[in-house]
N, C-alpha and C positions, 0 to 999 in steps of 0.2 A: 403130746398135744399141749399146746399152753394155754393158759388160763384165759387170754383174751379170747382164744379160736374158743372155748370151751361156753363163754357168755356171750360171743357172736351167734353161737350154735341156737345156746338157750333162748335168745333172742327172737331168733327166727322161728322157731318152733313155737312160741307163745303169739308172736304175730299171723303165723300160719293158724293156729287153731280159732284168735280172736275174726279170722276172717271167715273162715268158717260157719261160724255161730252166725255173726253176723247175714252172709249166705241162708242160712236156715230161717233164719227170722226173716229174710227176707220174704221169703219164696213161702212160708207160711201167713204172711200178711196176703201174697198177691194169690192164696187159694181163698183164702177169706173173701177177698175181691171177689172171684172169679163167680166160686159160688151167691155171693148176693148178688151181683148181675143176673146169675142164672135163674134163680128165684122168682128175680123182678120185669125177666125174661127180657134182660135188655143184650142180648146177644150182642149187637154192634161196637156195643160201649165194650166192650171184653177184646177185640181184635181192636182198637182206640186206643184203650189204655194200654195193649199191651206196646205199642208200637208210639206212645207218649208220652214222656215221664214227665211232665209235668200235667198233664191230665191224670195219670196214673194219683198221682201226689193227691191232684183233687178229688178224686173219689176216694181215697183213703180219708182224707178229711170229712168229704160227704157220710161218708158210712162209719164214720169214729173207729178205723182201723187204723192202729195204732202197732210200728215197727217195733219191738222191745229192742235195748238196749242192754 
């Protein structure tokens, strides 16, 4: 194996896991959502944002849910 295939490797495996993560923190910001909808018993807004990513965006902002990086 040569050294380039060897840091192409390492490469991809660091991008594969950064995307990952990213994934997670997704999907833990949009239960965050999901739950304060649910609270506030705004049912509708929850089938909206999911199917609106820039609605989505605003109620994250609305409710100071904040994606980590």
């Amino acid at each position: 194996m040569s050294w380039q295939f060897c840091g192409k490797h390492v490469g991809l495996q660091q991008g594969l896991q950064q995307g990952l993560r990213e994934a997670q923190q997704q999907t833990a910001a949009l239960a965050k959502l999901n739950l304060a909808l649910l609270a506030d018993k705004r049912y509708d807004e929850i089938e909206r944002a999911s199917k609106d990513p820039r609605y989505r965006e605003y109620l994250f902002y609305a409710y100071g849910i904040e994606i980590e990086e």
